[in-house]
ZALOKE-589720 format. One record per residue (C-alpha): z negated, x negated, y; residue number from 1; residue in one letter. Coordinates in Angstrom, 1 decimal. Each point is the difference from the previous one (the first is absolute). Last residue first. Example, Ala and Ser with C-alpha at 12.3 -4.5 7.8 and 13.67 -1.06 7.14 Angstrom:
+--------+--------+--------+-----+--------+
|      w |      u |      v | num | residu |
+--------+--------+--------+-----+--------+
|   -7.1 |  -13.7 |   -1.1 |   2 |      S |
|   -0.7 |    1.4 |   -3.4 |   1 |      A |
+--------+--------+--------+-----+--------+
***
This chain:
+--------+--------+--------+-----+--------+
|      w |      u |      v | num | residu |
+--------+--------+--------+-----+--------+
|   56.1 |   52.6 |    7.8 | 167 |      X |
|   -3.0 |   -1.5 |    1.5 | 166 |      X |
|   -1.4 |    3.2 |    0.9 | 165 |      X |
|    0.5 |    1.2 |   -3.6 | 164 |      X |
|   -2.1 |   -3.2 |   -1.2 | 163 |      X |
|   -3.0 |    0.4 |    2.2 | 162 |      X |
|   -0.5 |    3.8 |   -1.1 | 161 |      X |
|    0.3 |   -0.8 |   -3.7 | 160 |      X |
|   -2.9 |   -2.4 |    0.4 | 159 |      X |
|   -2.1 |    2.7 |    1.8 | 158 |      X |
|    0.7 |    2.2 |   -2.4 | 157 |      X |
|   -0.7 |   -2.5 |   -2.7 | 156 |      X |
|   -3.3 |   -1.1 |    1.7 | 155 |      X |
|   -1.0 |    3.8 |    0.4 | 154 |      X |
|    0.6 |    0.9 |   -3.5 | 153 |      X |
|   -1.5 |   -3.1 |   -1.1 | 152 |      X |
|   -3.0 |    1.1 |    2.3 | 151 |      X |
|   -0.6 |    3.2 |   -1.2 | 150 |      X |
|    0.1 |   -1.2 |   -3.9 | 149 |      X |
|   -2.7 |   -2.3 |    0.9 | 148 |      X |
|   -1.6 |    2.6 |    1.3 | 147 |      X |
|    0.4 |    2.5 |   -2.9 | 146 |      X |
|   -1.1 |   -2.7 |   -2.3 | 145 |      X |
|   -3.0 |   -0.5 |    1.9 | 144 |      X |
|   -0.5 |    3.8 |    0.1 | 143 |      X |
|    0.1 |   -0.5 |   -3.9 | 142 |      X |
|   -1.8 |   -3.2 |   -0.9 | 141 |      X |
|   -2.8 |    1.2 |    1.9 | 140 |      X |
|   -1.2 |   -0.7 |    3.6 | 139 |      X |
|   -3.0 |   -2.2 |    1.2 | 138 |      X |
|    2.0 |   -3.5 |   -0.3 | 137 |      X |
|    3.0 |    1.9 |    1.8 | 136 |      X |
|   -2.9 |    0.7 |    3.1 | 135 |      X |
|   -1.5 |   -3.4 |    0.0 | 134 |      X |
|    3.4 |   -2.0 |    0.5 | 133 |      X |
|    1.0 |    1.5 |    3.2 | 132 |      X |
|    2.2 |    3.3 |    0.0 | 131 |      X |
|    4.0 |   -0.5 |   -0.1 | 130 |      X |
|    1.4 |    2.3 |    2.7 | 129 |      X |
|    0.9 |   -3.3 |    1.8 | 128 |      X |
|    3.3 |   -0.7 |   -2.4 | 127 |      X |
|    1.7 |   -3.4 |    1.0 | 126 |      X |
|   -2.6 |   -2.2 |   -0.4 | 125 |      X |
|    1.2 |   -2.1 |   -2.9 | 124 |      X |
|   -3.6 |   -0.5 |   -1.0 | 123 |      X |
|   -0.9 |    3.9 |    0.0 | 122 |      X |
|    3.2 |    0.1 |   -2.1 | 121 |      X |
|   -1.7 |   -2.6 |   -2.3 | 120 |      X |
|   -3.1 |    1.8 |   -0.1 | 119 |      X |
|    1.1 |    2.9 |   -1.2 | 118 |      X |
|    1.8 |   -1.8 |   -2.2 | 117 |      X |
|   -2.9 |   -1.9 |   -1.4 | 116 |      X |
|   -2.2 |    3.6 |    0.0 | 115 |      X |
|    2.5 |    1.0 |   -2.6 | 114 |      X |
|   -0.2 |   -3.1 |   -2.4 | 113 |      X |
|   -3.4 |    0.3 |    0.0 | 112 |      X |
|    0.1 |    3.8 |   -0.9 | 111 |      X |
|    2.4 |   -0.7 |   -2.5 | 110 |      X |
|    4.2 |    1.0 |    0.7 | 109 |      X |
|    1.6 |    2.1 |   -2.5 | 108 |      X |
|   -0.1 |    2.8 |    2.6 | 107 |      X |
|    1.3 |   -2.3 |    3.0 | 106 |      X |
|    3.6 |   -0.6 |   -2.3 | 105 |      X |
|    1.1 |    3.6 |    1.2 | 104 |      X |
|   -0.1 |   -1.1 |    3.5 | 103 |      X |
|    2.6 |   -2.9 |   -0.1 | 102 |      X |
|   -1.4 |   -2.8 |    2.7 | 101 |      X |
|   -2.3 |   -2.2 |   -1.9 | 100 |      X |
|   -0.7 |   -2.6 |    2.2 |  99 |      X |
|   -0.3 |   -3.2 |   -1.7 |  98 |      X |
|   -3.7 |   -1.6 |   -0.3 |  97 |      X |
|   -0.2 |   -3.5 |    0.2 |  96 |      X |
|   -1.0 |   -0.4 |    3.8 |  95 |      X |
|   -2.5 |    3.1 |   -0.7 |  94 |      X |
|   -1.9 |   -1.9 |   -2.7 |  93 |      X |
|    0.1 |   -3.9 |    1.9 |  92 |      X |
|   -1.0 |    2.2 |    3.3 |  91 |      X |
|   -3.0 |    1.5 |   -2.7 |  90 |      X |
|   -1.2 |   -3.3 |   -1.0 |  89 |      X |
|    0.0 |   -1.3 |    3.4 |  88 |      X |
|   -2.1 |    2.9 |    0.8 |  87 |      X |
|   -2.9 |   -0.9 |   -3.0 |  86 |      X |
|    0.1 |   -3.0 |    1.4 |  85 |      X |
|   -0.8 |    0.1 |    3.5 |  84 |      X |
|   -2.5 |    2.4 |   -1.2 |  83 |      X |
|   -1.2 |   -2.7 |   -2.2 |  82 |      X |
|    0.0 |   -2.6 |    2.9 |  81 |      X |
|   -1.9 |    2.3 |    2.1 |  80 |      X |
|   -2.8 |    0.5 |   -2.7 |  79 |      X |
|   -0.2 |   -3.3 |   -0.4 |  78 |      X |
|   -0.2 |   -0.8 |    3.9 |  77 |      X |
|   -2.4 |    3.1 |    0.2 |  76 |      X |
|   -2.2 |   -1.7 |   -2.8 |  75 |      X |
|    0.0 |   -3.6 |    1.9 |  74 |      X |
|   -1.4 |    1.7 |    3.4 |  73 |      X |
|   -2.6 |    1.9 |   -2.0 |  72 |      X |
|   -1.1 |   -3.3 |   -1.7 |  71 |      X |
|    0.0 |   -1.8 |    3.0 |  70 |      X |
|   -2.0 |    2.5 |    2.1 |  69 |      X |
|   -2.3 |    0.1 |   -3.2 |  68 |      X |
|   -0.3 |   -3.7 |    0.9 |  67 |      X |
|   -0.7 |    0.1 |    3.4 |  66 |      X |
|   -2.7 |    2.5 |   -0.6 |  65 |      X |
|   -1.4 |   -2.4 |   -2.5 |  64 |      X |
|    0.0 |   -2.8 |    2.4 |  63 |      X |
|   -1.3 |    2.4 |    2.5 |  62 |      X |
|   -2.7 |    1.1 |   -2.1 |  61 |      X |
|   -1.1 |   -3.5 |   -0.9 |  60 |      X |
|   -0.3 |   -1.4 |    3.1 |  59 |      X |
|   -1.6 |    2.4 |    1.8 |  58 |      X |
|   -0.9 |   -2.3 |    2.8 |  57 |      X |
|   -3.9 |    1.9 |   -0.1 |  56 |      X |
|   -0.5 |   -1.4 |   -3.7 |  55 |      X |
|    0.2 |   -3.6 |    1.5 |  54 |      X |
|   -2.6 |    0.7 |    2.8 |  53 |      X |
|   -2.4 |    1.8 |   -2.5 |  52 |      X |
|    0.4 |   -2.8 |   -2.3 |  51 |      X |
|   -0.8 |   -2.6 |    2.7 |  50 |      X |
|   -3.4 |    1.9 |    0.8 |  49 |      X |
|   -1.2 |    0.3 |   -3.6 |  48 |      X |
|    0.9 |   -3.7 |   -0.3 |  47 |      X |
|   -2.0 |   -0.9 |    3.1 |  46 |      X |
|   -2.9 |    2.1 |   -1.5 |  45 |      X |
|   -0.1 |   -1.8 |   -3.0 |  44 |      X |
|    0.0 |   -3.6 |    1.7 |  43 |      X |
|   -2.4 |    1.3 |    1.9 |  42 |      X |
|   -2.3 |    1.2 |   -2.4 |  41 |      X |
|   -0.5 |   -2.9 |   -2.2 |  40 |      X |
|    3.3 |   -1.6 |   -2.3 |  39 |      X |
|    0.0 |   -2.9 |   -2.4 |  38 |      X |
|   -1.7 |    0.3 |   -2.7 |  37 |      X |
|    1.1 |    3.8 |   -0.8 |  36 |      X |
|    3.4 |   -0.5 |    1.8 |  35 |      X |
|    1.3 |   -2.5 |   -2.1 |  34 |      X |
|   -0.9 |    1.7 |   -3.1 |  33 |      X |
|    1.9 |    3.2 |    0.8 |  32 |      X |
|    3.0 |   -2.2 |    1.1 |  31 |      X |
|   -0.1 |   -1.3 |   -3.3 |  30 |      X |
|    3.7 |   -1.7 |    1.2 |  29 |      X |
|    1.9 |    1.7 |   -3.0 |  28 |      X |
|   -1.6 |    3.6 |   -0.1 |  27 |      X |
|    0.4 |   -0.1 |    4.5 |  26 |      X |
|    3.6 |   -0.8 |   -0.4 |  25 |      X |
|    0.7 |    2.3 |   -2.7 |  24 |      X |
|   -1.6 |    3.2 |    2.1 |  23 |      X |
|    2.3 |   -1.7 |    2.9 |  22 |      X |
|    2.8 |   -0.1 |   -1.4 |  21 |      X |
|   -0.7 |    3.7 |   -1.8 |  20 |      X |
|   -0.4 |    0.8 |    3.8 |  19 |      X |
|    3.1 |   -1.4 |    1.4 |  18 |      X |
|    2.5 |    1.1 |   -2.9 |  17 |      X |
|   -1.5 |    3.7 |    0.6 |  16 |      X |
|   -1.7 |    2.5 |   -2.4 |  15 |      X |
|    1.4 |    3.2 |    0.1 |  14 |      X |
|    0.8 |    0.2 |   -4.0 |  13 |      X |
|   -3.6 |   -1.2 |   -1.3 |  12 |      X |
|    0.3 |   -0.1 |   -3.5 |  11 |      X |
|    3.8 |   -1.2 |   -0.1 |  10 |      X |
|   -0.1 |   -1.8 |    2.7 |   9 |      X |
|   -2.9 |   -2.1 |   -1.1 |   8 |      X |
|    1.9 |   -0.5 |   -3.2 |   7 |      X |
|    3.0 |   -1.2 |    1.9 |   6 |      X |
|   -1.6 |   -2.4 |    2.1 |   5 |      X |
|   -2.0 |   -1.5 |   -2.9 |   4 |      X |
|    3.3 |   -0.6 |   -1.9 |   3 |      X |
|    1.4 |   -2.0 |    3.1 |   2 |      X |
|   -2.9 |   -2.1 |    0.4 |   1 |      X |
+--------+--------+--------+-----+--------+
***
């Protein structure tokens, strides 16, 4: 029954489980030939009048509604759990990146590698003036240098600050 199923399917894509049940159902049980001898008027009309009723519940649109619903609900949880992911990835990135703190090292840096230790002082928290990710992403490799040249020179002063109080 199985292959059936999925030949039905794949020539008539919206068809549901319950009607291609009940197309087979009515093939295997001659349904047609039991309703030639055996039904008059009545019986006709009665069926008429119980299919109306049934096709007024909705039945099928609601269990297809449901299960787009489903579907949707099940594509946000993937997408959420990539996302989830994707920024676990990046922590694992940022946790294993070393500050690079000597300014003339930042023009051998790659672009990557530049936007990492932005990111890493952003991570730190110590230096505010740092835009949010979307604006580095947009700049070019040299005002990002620049930048991340800026805020060495401000970590180090900063640094250098906290140590001649100490003293």
């Amino acid at each position: 029954m199985s292959g059936r199923w999925r030949v039905w399917t794949r020539n008539f894509a919206s068809l549901s489980q319950h009607r291609f049940n009940t197309m087979m159902m009515y093939k295997e049980n001659k349904t047609e030939e039991f309703i030639q001898a055996k039904f008059g008027n009545e019986h006709s009309k009665w069926i008429r009048k119980r299919a109306r009723g049934l096709d007024r519940l909705h039945r099928e649109g609601t269990r297809r509604a449901e299960w787009i619903k489903a579907g949707v609900q099940e594509k946000r949880r993937m997408e959420e759990a990539a996302k989830k992911g994707r920024r676990d990835e990046m922590d694992r990135q940022l946790d294993a990146t070393e500050l690079v703190l000597d300014v003339t090292k930042v023009d051998m840096l790659k672009a990557g590698d530049v936007i990492f230790q932005i990111n890493k002082h952003r991570s730190i928290g110590e230096d505010d003036l740092i835009p949010p990710k979307t604006p580095v992403w947009n700049l070019h490799a040299g005002p990002r240098k620049d930048l991340l040249k800026q805020v060495i020179s401000r970590h180090l002063n900063r640094h250098s600050m906290d140590s001649s109080a100490m003293d």
